[in-house]
LOZAVO-341781 format. One record per residue (C-alpha): residue number from 1; residue in one letter; chain; x, y negated, z negated. Coordinates in steps of 0.2 Angstrom, whole numbers. Layout:
residues N
+-----+------+------+-------+-------+-------+
| pos | code | unit |  east | north |    up |
+-----+------+------+-------+-------+-------+
| NUM |    a |    A |     X |     Y |     Z |
...
+-----+------+------+-------+-------+-------+
end
This chain:
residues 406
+-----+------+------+-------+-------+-------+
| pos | code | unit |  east | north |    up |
+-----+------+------+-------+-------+-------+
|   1 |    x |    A |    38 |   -82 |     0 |
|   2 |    x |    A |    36 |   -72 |    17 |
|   3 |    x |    A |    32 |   -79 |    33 |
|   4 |    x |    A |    15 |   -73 |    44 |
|   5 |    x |    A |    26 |   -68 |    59 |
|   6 |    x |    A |    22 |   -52 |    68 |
|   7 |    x |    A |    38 |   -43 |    76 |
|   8 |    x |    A |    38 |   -26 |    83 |
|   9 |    x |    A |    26 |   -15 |    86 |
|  10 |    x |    A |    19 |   -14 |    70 |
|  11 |    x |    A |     8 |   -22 |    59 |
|  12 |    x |    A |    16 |   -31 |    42 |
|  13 |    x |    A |     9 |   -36 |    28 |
|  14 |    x |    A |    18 |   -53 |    22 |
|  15 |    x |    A |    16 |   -59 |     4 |
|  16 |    x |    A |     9 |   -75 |     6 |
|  17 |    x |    A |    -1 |   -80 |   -10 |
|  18 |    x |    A |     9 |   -73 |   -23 |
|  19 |    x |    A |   -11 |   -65 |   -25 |
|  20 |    x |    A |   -12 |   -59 |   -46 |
|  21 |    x |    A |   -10 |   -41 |   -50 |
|  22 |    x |    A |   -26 |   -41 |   -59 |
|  23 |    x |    A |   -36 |   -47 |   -42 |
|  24 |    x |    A |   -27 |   -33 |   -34 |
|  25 |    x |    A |   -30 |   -19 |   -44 |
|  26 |    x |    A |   -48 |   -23 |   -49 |
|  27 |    x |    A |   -50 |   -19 |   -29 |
|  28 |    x |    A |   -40 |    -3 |   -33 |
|  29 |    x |    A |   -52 |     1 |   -45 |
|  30 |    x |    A |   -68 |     2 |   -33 |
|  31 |    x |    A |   -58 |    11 |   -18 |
|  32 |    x |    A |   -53 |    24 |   -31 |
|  33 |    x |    A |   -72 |    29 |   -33 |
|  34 |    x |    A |   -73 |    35 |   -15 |
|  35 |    x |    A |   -53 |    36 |   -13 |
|  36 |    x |    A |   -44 |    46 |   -28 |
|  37 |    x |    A |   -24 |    40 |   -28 |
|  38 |    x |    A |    -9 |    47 |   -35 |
|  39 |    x |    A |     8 |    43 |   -37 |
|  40 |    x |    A |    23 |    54 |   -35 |
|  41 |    x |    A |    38 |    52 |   -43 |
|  42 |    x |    A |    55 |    63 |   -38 |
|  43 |    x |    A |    69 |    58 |   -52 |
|  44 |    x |    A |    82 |    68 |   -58 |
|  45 |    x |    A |    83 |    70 |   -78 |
|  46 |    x |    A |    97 |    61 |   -80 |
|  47 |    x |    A |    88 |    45 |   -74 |
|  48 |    x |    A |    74 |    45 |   -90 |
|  49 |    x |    A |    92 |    41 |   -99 |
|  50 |    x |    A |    94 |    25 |   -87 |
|  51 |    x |    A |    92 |     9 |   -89 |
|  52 |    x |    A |    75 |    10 |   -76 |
|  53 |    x |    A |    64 |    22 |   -82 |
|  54 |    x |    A |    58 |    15 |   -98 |
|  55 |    x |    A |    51 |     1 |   -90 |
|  56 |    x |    A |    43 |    11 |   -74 |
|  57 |    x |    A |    33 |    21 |   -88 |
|  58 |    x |    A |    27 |     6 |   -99 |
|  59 |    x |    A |    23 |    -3 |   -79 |
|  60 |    x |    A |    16 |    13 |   -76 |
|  61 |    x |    A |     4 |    15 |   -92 |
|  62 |    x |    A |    -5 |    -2 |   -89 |
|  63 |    x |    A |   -11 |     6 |   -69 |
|  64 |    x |    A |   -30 |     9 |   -71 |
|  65 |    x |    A |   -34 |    15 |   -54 |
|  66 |    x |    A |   -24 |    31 |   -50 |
|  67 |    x |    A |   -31 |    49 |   -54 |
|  68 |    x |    A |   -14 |    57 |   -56 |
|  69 |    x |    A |     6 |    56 |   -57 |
|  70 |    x |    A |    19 |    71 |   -54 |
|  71 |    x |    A |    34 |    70 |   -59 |
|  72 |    x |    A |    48 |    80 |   -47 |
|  73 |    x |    A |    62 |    85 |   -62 |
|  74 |    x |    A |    76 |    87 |   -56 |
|  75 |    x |    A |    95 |    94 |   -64 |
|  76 |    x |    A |    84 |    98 |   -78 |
|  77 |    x |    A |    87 |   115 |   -90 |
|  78 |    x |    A |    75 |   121 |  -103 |
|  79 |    x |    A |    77 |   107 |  -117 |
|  80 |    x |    A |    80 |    92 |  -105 |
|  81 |    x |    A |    61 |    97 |   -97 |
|  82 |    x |    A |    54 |    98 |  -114 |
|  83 |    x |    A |    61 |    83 |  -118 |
|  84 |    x |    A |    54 |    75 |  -101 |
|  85 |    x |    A |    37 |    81 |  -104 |
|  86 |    x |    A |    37 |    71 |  -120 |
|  87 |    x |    A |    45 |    55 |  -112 |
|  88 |    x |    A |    30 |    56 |  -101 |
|  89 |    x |    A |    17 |    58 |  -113 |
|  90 |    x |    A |    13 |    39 |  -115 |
|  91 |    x |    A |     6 |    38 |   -98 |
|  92 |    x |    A |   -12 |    38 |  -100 |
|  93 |    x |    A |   -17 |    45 |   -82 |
|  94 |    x |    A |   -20 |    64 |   -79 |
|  95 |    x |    A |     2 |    68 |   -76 |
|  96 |    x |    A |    11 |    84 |   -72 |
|  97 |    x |    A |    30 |    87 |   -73 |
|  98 |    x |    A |    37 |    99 |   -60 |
|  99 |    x |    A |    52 |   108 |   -67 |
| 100 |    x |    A |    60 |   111 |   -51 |
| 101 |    x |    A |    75 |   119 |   -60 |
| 102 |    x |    A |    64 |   132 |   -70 |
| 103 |    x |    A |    62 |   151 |   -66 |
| 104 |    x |    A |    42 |   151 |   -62 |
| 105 |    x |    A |    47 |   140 |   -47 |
| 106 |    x |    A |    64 |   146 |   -42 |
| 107 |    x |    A |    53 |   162 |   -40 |
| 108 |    x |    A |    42 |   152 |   -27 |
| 109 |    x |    A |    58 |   149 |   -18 |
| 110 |    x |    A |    62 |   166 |   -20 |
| 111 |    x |    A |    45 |   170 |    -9 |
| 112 |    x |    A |    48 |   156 |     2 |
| 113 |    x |    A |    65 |   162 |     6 |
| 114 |    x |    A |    60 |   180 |    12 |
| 115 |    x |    A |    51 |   173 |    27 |
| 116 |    x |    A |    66 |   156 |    30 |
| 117 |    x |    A |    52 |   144 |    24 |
| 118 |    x |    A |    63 |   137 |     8 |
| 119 |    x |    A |    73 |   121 |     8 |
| 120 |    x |    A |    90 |   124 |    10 |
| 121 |    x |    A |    97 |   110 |     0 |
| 122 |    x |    A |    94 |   106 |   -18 |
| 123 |    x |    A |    91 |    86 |   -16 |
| 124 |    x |    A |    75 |    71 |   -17 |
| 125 |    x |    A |    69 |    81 |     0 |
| 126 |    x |    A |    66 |    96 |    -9 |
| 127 |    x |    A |    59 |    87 |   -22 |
| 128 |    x |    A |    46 |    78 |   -13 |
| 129 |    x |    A |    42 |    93 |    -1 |
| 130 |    x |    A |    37 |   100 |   -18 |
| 131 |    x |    A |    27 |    87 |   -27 |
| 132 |    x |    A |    18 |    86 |    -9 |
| 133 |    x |    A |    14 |   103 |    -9 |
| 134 |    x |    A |    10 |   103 |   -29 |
| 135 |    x |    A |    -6 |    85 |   -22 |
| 136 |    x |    A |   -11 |    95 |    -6 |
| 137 |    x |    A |   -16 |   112 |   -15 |
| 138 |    x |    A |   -23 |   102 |   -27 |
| 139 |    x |    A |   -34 |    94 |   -19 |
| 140 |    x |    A |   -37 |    78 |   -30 |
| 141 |    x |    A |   -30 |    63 |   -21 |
| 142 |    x |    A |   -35 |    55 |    -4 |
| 143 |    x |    A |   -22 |    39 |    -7 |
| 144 |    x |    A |    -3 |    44 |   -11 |
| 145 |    x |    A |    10 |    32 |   -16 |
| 146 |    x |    A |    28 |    37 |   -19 |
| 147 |    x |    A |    43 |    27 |   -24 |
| 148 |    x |    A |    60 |    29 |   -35 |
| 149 |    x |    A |    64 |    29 |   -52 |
| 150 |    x |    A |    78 |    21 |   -53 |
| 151 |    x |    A |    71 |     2 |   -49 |
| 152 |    x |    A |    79 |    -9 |   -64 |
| 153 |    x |    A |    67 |   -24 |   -57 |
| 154 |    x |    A |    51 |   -13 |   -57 |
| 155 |    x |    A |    34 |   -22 |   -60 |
| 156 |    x |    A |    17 |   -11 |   -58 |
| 157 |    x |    A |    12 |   -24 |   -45 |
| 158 |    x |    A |    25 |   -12 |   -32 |
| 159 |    x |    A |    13 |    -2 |   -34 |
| 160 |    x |    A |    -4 |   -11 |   -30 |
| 161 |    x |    A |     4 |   -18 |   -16 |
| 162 |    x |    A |     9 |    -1 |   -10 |
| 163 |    x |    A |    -4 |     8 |   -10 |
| 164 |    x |    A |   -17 |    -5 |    -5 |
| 165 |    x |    A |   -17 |    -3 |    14 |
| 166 |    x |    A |   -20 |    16 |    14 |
| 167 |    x |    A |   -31 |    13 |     0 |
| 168 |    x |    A |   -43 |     1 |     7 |
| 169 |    x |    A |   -58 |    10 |    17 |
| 170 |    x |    A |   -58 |    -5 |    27 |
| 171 |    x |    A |   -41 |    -4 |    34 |
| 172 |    x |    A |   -36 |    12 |    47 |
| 173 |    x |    A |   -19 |    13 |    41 |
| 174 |    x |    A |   -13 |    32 |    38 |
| 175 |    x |    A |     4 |    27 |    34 |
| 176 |    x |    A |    12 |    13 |    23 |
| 177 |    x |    A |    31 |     8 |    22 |
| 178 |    x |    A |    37 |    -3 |     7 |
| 179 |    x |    A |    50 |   -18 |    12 |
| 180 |    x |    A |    59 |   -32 |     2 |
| 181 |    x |    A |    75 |   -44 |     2 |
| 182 |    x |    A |    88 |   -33 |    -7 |
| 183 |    x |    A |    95 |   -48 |   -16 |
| 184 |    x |    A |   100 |   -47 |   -35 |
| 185 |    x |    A |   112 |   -53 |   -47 |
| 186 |    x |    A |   119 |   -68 |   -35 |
| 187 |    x |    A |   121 |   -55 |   -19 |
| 188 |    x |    A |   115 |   -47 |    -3 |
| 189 |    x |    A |   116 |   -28 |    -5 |
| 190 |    x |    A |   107 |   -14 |     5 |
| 191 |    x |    A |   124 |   -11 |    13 |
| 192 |    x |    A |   117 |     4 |    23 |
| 193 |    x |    A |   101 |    -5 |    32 |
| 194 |    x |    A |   111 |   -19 |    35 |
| 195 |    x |    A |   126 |   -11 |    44 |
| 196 |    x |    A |   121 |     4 |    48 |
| 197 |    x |    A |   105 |     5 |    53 |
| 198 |    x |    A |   100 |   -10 |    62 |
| 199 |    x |    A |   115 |   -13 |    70 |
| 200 |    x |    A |   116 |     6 |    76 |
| 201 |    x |    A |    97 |     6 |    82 |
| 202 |    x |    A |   101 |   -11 |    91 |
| 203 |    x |    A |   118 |    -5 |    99 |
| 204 |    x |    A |   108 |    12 |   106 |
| 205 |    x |    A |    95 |     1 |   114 |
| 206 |    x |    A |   110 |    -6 |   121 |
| 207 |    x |    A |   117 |    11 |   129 |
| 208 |    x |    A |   101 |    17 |   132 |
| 209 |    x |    A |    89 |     5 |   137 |
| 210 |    x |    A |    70 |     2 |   130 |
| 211 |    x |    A |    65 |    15 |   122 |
| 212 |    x |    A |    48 |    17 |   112 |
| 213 |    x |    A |    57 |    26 |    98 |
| 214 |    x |    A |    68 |    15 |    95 |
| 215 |    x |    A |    58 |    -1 |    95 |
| 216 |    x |    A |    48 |     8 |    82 |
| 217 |    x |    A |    61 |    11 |    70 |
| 218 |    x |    A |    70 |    -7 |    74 |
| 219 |    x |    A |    52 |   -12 |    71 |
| 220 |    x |    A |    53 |    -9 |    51 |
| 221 |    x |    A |    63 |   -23 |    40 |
| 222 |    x |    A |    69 |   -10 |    26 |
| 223 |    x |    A |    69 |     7 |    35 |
| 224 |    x |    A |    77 |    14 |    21 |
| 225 |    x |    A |    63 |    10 |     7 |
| 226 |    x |    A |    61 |    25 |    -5 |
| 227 |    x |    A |    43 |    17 |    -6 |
| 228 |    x |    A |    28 |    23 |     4 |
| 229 |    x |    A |    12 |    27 |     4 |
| 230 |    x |    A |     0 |    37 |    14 |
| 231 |    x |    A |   -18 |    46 |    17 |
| 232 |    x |    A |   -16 |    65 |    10 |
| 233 |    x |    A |   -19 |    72 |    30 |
| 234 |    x |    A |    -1 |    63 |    32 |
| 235 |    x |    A |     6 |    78 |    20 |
| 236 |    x |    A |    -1 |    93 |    32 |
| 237 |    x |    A |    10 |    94 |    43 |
| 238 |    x |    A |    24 |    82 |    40 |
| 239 |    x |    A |    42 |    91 |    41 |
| 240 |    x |    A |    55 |    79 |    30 |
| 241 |    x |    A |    73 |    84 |    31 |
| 242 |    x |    A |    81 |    88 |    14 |
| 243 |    x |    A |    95 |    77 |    18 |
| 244 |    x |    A |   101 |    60 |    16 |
| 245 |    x |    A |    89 |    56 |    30 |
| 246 |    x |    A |    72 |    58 |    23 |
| 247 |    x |    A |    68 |    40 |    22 |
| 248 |    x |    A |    72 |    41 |    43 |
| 249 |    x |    A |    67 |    59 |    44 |
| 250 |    x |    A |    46 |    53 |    38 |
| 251 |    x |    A |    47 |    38 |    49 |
| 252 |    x |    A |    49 |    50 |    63 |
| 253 |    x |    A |    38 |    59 |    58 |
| 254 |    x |    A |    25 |    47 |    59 |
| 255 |    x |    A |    29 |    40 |    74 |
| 256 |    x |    A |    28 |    58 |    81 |
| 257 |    x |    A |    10 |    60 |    74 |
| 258 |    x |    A |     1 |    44 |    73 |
| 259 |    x |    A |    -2 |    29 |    85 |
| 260 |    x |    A |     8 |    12 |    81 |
| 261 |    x |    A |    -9 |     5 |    77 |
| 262 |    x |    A |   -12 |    16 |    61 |
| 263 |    x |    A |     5 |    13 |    54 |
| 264 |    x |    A |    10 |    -5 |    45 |
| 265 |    x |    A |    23 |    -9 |    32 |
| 266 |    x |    A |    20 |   -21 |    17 |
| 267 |    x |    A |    28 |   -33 |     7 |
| 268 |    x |    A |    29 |   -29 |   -13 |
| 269 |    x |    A |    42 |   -38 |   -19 |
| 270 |    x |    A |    52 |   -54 |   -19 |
| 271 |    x |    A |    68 |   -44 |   -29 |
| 272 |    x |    A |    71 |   -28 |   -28 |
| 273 |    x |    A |    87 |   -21 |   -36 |
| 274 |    x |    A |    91 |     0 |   -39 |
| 275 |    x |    A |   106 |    11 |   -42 |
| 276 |    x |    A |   119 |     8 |   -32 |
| 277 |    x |    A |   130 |    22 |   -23 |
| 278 |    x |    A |   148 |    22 |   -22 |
| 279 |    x |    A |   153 |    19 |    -2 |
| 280 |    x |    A |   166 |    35 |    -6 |
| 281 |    x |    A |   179 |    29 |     6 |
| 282 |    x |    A |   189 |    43 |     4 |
| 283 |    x |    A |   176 |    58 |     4 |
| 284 |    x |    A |   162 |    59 |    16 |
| 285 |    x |    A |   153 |    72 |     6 |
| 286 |    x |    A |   147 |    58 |    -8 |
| 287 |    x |    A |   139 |    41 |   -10 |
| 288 |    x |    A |   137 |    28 |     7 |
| 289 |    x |    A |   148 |    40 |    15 |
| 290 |    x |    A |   138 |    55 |    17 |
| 291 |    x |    A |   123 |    45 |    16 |
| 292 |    x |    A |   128 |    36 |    35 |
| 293 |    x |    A |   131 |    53 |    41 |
| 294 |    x |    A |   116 |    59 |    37 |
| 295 |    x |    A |   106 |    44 |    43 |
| 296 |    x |    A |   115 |    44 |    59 |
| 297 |    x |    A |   111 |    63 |    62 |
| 298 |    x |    A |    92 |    63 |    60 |
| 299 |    x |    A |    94 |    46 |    74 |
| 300 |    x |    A |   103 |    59 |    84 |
| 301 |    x |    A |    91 |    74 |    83 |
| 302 |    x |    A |    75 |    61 |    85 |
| 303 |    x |    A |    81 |    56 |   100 |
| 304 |    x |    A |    87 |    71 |   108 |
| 305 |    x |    A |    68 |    77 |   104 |
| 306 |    x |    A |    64 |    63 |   114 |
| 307 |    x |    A |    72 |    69 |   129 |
| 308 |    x |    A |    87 |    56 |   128 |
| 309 |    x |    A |   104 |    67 |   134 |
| 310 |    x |    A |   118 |    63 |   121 |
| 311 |    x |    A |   135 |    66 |   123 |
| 312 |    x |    A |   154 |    63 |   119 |
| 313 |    x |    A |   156 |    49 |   132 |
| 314 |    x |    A |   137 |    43 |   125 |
| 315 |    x |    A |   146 |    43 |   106 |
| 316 |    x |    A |   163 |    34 |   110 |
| 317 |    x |    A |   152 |    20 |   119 |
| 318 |    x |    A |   139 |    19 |   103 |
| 319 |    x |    A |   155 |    18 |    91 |
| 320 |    x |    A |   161 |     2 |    99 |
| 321 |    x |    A |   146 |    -5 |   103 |
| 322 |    x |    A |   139 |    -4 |    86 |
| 323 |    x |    A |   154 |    -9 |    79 |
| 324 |    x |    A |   154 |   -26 |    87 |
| 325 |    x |    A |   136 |   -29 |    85 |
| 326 |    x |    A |   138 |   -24 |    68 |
| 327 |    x |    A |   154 |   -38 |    64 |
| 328 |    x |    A |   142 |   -50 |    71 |
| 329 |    x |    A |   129 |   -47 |    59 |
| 330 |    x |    A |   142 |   -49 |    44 |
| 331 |    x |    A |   143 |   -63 |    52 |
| 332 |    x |    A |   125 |   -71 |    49 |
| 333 |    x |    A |   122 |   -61 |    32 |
| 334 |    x |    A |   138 |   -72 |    27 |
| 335 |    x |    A |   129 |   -87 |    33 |
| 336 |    x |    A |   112 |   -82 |    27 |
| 337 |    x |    A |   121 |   -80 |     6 |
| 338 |    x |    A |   128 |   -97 |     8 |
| 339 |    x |    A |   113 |  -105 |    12 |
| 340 |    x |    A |   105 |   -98 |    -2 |
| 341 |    x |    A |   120 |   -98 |   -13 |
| 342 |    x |    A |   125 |   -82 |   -14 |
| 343 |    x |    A |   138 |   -73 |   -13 |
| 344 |    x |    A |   146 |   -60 |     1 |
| 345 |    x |    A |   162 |   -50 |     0 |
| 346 |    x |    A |   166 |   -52 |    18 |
| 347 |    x |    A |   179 |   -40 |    17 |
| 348 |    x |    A |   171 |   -25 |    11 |
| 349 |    x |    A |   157 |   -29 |    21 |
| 350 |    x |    A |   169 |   -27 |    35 |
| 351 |    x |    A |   177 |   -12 |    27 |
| 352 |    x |    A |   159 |    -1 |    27 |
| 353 |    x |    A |   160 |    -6 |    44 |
| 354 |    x |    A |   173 |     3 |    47 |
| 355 |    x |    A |   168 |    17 |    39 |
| 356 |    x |    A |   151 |    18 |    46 |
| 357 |    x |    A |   156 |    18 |    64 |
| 358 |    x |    A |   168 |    32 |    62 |
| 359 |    x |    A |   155 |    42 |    52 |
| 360 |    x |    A |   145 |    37 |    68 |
| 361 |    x |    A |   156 |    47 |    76 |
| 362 |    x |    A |   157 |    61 |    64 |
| 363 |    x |    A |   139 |    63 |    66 |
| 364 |    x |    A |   139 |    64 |    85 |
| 365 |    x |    A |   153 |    78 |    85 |
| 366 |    x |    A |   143 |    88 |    73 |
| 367 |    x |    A |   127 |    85 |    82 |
| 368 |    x |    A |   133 |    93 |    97 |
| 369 |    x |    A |   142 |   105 |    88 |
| 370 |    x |    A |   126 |   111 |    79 |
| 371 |    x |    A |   115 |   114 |    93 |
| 372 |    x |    A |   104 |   126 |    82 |
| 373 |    x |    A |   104 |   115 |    65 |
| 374 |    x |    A |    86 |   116 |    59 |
| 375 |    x |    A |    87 |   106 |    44 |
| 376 |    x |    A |    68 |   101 |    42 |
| 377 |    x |    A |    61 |   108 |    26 |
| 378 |    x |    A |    43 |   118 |    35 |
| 379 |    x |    A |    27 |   107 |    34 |
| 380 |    x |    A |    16 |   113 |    20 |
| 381 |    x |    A |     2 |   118 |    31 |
| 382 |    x |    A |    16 |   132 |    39 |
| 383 |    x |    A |    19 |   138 |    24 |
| 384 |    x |    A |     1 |   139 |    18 |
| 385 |    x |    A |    -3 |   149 |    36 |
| 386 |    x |    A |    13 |   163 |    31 |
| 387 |    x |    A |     8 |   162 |    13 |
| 388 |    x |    A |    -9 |   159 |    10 |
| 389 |    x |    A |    -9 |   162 |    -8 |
| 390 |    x |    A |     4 |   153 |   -12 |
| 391 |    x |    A |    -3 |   137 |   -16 |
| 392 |    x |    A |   -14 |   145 |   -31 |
| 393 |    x |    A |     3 |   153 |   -35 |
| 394 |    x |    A |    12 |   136 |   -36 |
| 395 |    x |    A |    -2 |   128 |   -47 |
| 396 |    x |    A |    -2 |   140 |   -58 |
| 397 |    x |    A |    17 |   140 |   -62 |
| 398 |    x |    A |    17 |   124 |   -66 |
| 399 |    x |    A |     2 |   124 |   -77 |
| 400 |    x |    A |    11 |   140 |   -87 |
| 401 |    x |    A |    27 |   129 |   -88 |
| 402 |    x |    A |    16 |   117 |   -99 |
| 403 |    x |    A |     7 |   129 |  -108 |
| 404 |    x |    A |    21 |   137 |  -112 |
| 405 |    x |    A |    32 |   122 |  -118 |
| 406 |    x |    A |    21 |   106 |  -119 |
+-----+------+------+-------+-------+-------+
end
């Protein structure tokens, strides 16, 4: 069970009562009168073969309050999206698949591409930008929830928890981030939060001193959470990078466009356990590797938005700052196991360390190699202005996808 303490500069939403899903979503039920909600769900196809997406769909199946559910398919070919729009036919709610790999939408990149409004990289940033775009023209749902599909410890009760604060009409909250303890099976994971992100935001506080920025992001207990959820106005004109760093990329987005005071993060569950990437030691194109990379770019570019000067000097300071803080935090995560009897690999917990402060690096040379890098996907209300008609376009694509092989 959570605590009731308030850190950082945004509001948190603690479990405290272990409160029933029934009592929650009976509440959901009433909001959704005035409040449509939908769910979006970026997966690739590969993952309706895993071991978590039966269970998501049958969790799924038993959510009375949302109006509609798209699916982002990725990796998909002809036969794979037919058999994903069969795999998705016991959910109950009003659901679409988007076949992001089939021609009627490759057209729309086609369209997109003549004016640069595309997303350069195939990946869950392209996906999402689309399934947005897919709610916003639309024009059903006033309450968005997204989260992955790959959650092997997935109960519907994520959901209601989720969703709740934008959901509420009582509440101000545009914004919604997801949090949890990443403990399973007798271990700490969440690798990349734990030694990257904090001890990096913490170690450029250092360098740089207070900064609003930061405090806001240090401010979150599980930046990384594929989990959110928002009020649809969020999806105008947010711009998410089609990277590794779309989890960071939409929290600085929000921090760019709303006030602390409208953004909170919430509670929804006690174990939480996913996937897990390889840390690719060897090849910082793949798994944790890349992924720290990333990450550590869209820091870098936020920042440098912000007016904050980086440079080499700047970057070899971070490197070995970060890389005592972070030692220090192996440290208290392998007191924090044996307390709880768990366990903690200490040494490959130092080994990502490693890796991570000289991927730290990596990102900073390419950073101030790539002055012009523009590697945010366009908001949807840019690409509605340049192409007005697209958004009737994009509909009716998917719809013919159905018609055509449902």
């Amino acid at each position: 069970m959570g605590d009731f303490h308030q850190d950082g500069v945004i509001t948190t939403l603690h479990n405290l009562s272990d409160r029933p899903v029934e009592a929650l979503e009976a509440e959901l039920v009433q909001f959704a009168k005035t409040r449509p909600m939908a769910l979006i769900l970026p997966c690739l196809y590969s993952e309706l073969e895993g071991p978590a997406m039966d269970n998501i769909v049958a969790e799924l199946a038993r959510v009375p309050y949302l109006t509609q559910i798209v699916i982002g398919l990725d990796r998909a070919d002809e036969s794979q999206y037919k058999k994903a729009l069969e795999f998705f036919k016991v959910l109950p709610q009003e659901h679409v698949v988007l076949w992001n790999d089939g021609p009627r939408l490759k057209a729309l990149d086609g369209e997109l591409s003549k004016l640069g409004l595309e997303p350069k990289q195939m990946g869950k940033g392209r996906n999402v930008w689309y399934c947005m775009g897919y709610l916003l023209n639309q024009g059903k749902a006033e309450a968005i929830a997204l989260h992955d599909c790959d959650i092997v410890t997935y109960s519907r009760d994520m959901l209601a928890r989720l969703i709740y604060p934008v959901a509420n009409p009582a509440f101000s909250y545009e914004f919604c981030k997801g949090y949890y303890a990443r403990v399973a099976n007798g271990t700490i994971n969440g690798r990349v939060c734990r030694l990257l992100v904090t001890p990096l935001l913490r170690a450029l506080k250092k360098i740089i001193g207070m900064h609003d920025y930061l405090e806001y992001m240090d401010s979150y207990r599980y930046p990384l959470a594929g989990e959110f959820s928002m009020r649809v106005d969020v999806l105008q004109g947010i711009r998410i990078p089609s990277d590794w760093g779309l989890e960071i990329g939409v929290l600085s987005e929000t921090y760019r466009n709303y006030s602390n005071n409208h953004l909170c993060q919430v509670d929804i569950a006690d174990i939480y356990d996913h996937k897990h990437q390889d840390v690719s030691y060897d090849d910082e194109t793949g798994g944790l590797s890349r992924m720290s990379i990333d990450i550590s770019k869209a820091i870098f570019r936020k920042l440098a938005t912000t007016g904050v000067v980086l440079s080499l000097e700047t970057f070899r300071t971070l490197k070995a700052t970060y890389y005592r803080m972070a030692l220090d935090m192996v440290d208290s995560y392998h007191s924090d196991a044996m307390i709880n009897g768990l366990t903690l690999d200490i040494h490959n917990e130092e080994k990502a360390v490693e890796l991570f402060a000289e991927n730290i690096m990596k990102a900073g040379h390419y950073f101030l190699e790539n002055p012009q890098e523009t590697p945010f996907i366009p908001s949807w209300t840019r690409v509605n202005s340049a192409l007005p008609e697209l958004g009737d376009n994009f509909v009716a694509a998917v719809e013919q996808d159905l018609k055509q092989y449902q």
